[in-house]
C-alpha positions in Angstrom: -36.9 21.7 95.2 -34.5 20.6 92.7 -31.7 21.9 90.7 -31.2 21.4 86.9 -27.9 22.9 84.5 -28.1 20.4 81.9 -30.6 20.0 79.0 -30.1 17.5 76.1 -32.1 16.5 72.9 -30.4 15.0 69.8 -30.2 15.7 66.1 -32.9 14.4 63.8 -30.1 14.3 60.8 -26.8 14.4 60.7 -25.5 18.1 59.6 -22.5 19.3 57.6 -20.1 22.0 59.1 -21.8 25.4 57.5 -25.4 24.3 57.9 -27.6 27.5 60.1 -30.6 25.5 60.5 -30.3 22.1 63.0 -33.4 19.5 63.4 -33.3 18.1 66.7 -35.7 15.6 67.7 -37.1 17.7 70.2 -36.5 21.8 70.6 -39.6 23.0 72.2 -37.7 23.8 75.7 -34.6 25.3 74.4 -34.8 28.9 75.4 -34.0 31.5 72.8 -31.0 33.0 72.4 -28.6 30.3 73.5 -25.6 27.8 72.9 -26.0 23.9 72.7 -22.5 22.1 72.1 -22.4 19.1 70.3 -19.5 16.8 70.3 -16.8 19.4 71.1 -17.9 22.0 68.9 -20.5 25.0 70.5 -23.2 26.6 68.8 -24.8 30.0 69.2 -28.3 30.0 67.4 -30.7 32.4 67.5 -34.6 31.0 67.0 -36.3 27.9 67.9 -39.7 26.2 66.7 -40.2 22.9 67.7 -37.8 20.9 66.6 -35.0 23.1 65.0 -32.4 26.3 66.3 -32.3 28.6 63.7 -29.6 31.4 63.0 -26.7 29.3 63.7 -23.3 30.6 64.1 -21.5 27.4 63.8 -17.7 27.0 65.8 -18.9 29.4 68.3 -16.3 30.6 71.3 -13.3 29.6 69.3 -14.4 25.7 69.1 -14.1 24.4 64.9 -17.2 23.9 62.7 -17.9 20.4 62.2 -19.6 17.7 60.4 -22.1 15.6 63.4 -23.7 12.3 62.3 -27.8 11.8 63.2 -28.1 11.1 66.9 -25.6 13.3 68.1 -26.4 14.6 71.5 -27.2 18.8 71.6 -26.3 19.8 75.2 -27.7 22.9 76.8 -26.3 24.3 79.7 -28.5 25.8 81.8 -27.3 28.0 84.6 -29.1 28.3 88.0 -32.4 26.4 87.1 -34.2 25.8 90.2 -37.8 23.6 89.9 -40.4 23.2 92.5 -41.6 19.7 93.7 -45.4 19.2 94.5 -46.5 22.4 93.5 -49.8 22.6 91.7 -51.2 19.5 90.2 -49.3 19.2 86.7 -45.8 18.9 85.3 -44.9 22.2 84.2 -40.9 21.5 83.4 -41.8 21.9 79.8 -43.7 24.8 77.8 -46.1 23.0 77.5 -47.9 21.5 81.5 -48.6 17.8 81.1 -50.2 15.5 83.4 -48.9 13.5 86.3 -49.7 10.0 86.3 -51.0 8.9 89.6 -52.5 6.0 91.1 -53.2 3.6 94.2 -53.2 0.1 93.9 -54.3 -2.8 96.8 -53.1 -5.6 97.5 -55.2 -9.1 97.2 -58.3 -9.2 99.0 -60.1 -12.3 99.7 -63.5 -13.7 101.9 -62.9 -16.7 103.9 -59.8 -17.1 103.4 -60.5 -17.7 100.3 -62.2 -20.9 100.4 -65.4 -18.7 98.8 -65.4 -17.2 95.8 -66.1 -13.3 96.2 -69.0 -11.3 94.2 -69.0 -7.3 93.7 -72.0 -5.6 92.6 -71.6 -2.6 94.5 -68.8 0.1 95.4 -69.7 3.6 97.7 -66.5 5.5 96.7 -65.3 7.9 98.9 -63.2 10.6 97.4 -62.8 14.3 97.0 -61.0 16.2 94.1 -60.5 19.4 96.5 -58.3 21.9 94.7 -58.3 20.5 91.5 -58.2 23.2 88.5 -60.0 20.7 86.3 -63.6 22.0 86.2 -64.6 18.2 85.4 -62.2 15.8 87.7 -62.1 12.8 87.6 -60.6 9.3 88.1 -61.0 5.5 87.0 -61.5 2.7 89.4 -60.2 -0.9 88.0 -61.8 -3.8 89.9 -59.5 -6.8 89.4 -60.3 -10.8 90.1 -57.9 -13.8 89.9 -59.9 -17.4 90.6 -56.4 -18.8 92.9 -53.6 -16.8 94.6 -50.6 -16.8 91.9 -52.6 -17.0 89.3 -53.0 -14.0 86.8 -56.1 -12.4 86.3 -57.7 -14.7 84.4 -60.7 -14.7 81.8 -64.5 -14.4 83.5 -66.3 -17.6 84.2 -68.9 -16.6 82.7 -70.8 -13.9 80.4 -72.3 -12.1 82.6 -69.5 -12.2 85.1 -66.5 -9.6 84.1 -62.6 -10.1 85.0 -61.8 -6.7 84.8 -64.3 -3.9 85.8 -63.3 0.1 84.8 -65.6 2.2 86.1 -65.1 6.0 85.9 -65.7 8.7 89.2 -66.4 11.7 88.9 -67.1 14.6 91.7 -70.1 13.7 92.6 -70.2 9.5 92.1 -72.6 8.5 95.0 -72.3 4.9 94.3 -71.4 2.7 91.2 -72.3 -0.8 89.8 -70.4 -3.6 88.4 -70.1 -7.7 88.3 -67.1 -9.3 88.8 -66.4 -12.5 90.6 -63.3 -14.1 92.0 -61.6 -15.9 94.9 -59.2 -12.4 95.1 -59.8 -9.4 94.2 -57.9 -6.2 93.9 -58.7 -2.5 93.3 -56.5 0.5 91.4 -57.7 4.2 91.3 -55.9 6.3 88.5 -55.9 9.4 86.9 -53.7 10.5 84.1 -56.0 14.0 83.0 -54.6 17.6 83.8 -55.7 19.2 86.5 -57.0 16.4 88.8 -55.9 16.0 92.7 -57.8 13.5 94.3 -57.8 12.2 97.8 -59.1 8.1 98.9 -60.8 7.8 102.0 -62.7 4.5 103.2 -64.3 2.6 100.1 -67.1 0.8 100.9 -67.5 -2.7 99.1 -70.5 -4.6 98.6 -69.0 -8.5 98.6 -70.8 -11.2 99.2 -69.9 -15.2 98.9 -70.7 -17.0 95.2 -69.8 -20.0 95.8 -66.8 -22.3 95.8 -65.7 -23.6 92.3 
């Protein structure tokens, strides 16, 4: 769990000292009534849309109406916010859940110790997306081939051979096809879509040697 109190945007424009409406770049979390205090001066307002409090009673609490210039930081004090980690499988700290980036990456892989260059044509995932609330799940497996160790991952030899292979999995993948070629190979599974928990067991790789230069 973790404990928040403070909550900042900052103003689209700058404002005078009497204006009641204030543009802030971002207002969609502010919660309605409050106070945000900018520079030294706190302000009570009394609606929100997304990006402006409305109903402002500027020099609020005995602080003096002022004149802010564009940028100006909007501070919100929150009392006795409390969030929960890793619960559910989105970030719900704003109105509005977004995603959670996740992803796995290997490290280099290689076939006789690299002396061969490595072919894939074949890849058995092995994954669940138990408890996912996505009704369609799913992730994207990145297949990635350098030709020598410190080397980026460089351009495919040849047409038909690819550098970079992005294949998608969904529930139910059984077993997916691709053609990339390289003395070292890597593999990254993400998801970046609402809803999605996914779990890797043991991949299964169809590699086989393609030669040395």
């Amino acid at each position: 769990m973790a404990a928040s109190s403070v909550q900042t945007s900052y103003l689209s424009s700058a404002i005078n000292s009497s204006a009641t409406i204030i543009t802030l770049l971002n207002a969609t979390t502010y919660p309605v009534p409050g106070v945000v205090t900018i520079d030294s001066e706190k302000i009570y307002y009394t609606g929100t849309n997304t990006s402006q409090l409305t109903g402002c009673i500027r020099g609020y609490e005995g602080t003096t109406a002022a004149s802010h210039i564009q940028y100006s930081k909007a501070i919100y004090k929150i009392p006795n916010q409390v969030m929960n980690h890793e619960y559910g499988n989105d970030d719900r700290s704003l109105t509005t859940p977004t995603p959670i980036a996740a992803y796995i990456e290997s490290s280099d892989f290689d076939i006789e110790d690299g002396q061969s260059f490595g072919y894939v044509w074949r890849i058995l995932p092995d994954l669940t997306f138990n408890n996912s609330s996505s009704s369609t799940p799913s992730i994207t497996l990145t297949v990635k081939a350098r030709q020598n160790s410190g080397t980026l991952y460089a351009p495919a030899d040849a047409p038909t051979v690819q550098e970079t292979s992005t294949i998608p999995i969904e529930q139910y993948t059984g077993q997916v096809y691709t053609r990339v070629r390289g003395r070292q190979m890597s593999f990254r599974l993400d998801s970046v879509d609402l809803g999605v928990a996914w779990q890797m067991g043991l991949m299964r790789i169809d590699v086989r040697p393609d030669g040395r230069r």
